[in-house]
C-alpha positions as CSV (number, residue, x, y, z in Angstrom):
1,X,130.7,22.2,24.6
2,X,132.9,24.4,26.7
3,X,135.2,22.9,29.8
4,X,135.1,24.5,32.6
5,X,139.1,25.3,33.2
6,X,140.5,24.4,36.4
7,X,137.8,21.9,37.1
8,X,139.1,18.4,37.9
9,X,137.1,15.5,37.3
10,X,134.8,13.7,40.7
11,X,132.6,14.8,42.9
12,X,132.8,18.7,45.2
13,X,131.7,18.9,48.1
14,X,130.0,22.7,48.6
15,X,131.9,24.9,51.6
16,X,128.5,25.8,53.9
17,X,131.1,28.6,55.1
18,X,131.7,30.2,51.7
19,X,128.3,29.6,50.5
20,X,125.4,32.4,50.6
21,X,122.0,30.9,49.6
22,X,119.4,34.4,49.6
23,X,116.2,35.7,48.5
24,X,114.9,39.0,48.2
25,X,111.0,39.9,48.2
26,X,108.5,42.8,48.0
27,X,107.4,44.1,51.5
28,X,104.1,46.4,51.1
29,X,105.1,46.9,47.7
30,X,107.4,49.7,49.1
31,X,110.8,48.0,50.0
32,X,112.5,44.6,49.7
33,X,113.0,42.3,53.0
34,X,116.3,39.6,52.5
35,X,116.9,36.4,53.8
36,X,119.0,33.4,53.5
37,X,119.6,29.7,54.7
38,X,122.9,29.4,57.0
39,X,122.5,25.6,56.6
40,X,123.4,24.1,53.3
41,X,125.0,21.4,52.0
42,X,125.9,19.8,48.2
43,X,127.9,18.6,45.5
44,X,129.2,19.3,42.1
45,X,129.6,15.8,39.6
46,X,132.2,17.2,37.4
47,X,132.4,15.0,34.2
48,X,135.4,13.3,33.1
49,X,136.1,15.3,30.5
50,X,134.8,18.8,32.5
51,X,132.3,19.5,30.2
52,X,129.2,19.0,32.1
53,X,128.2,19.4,35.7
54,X,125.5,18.5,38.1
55,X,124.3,20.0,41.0
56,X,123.0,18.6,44.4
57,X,122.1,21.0,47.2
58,X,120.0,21.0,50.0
59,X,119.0,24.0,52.5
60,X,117.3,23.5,56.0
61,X,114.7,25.6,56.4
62,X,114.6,25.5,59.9
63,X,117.6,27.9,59.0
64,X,116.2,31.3,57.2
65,X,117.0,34.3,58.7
66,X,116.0,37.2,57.5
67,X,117.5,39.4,60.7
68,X,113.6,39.5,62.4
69,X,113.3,37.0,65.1
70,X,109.4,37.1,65.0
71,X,109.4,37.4,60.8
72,X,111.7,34.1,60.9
73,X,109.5,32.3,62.9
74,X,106.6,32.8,60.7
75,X,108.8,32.2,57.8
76,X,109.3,28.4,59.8
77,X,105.6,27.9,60.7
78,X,102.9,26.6,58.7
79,X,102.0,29.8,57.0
80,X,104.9,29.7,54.8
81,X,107.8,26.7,54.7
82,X,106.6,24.5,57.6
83,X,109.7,23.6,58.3
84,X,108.5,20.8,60.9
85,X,107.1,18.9,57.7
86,X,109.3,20.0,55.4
87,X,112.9,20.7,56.5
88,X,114.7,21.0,53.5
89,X,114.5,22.6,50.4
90,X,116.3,20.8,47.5
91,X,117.9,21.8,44.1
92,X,118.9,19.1,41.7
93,X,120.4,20.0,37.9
94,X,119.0,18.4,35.3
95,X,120.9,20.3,32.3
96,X,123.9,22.9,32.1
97,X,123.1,25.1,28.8
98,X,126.3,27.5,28.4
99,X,125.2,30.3,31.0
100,X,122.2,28.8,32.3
101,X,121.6,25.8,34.9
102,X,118.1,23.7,34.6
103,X,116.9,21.7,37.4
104,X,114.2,20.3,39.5
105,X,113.6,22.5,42.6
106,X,111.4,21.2,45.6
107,X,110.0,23.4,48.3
108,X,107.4,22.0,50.5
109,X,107.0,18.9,48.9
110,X,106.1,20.5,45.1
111,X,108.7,20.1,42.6
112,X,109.3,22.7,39.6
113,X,111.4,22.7,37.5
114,X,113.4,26.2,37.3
115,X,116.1,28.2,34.9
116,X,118.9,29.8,36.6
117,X,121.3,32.2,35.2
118,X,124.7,30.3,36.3
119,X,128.3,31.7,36.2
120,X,131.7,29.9,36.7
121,X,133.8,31.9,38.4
122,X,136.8,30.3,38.6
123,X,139.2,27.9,40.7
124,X,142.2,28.3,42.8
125,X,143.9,26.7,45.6
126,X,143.6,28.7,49.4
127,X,146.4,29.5,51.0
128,X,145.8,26.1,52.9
129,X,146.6,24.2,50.1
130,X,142.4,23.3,49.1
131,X,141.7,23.4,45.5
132,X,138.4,25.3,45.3
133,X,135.8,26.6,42.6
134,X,133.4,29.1,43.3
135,X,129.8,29.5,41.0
136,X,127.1,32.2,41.1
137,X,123.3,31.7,40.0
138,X,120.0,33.5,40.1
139,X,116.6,33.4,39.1
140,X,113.0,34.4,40.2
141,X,110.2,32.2,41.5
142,X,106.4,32.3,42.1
143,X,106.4,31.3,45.7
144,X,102.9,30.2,45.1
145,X,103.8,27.8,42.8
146,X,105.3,25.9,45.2
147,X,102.6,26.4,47.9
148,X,103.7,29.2,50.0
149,X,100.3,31.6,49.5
150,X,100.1,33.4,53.0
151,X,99.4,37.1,52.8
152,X,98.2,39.8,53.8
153,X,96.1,42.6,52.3
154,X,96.5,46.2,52.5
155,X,94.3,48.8,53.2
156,X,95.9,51.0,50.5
157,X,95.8,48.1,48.4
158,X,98.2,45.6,47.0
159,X,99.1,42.6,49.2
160,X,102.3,43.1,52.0
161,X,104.1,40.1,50.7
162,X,105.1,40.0,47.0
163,X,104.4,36.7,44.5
164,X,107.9,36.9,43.1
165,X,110.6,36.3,44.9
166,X,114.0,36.7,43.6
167,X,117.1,34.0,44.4
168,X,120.7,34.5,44.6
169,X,123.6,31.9,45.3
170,X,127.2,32.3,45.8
171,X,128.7,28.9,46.1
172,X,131.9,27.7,46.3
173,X,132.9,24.0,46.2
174,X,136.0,22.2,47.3
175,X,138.1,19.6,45.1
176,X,138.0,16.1,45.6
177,X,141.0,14.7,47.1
178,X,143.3,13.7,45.5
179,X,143.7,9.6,44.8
């Protein structure tokens, strides 16, 4: 088991404003659209001895933006996260294996369980005087696992949005105070 260095035992709280939760997918097979959530919220259990972590976050989906007024409010509709009946999408860790983060991931209301690649970055204190840590992760997703099928076919062929959809997170987390 490795400690994380500089992590102090408690419970995080994740920094919505230093956090970037984004995915990338195929458009027409020919480019790549991005989005992300500008809503999120979590926390980091850091164990007693900072050896093991667990992960709690949560992202509104009435929140995606991909820079496309119209493509966002598709994104929100029924034909893909339905964000009415499903507001959030959740990530919960089950296991912390040296580079890699396991956990159970819920979007519209079907729960897999997914494998990120997960990297510690470091901690430091701002120039405000907040102890903070800061974490990256990625992995890729079959959106229709998890019930988002819309699509569209091509005349050329090929569908205009891709299965696959690739995640990135830059996440940084803010000490618990101090007792």
């Amino acid at each position: 088991m490795t400690a994380f260095t500089g992590l102090t035992p408690g419970t995080w709280t994740l920094d919505a404003s230093h956090t970037a939760a984004g995915f990338t997918v195929r458009h027409a097979g020919i480019s790549k659209v991005r989005g992300s959530f500008s809503e999120v919220e979590g926390t980091l259990v850091v164990s007693a001895d900072a050896t093991d972590l667990a992960v709690d976050a949560t992202l509104r989906t009435a929140s995606i933006t991909t820079g496309n007024t119209d493509r966002d409010n598709h994104l929100r509709s029924g034909d893909f996260f339905d964000a009415e009946a499903f507001p959030e999408i959740r990530f919960v860790s089950t296991a912390i294996n040296g580079d890699e983060v396991v956990g159970d991931l819920t979007i519209r209301g079907t729960t897999r369980s997914v494998t990120l690649s997960f990297s510690y970055e470091g901690a430091a204190t701002d120039p405000f005087g907040v102890y903070r840590a800061g974490f990256t992760a990625e992995t890729r997703i079959s959106r229709k696992d998890f019930g988002l099928t819309w699509n569209a076919a091509l005349e050329a062929g090929g569908v205009l949005v891709s299965d696959e959809v690739r995640i990135s997170i830059e996440a940084e987390f803010v000490a618990p105070a101090a007792s």
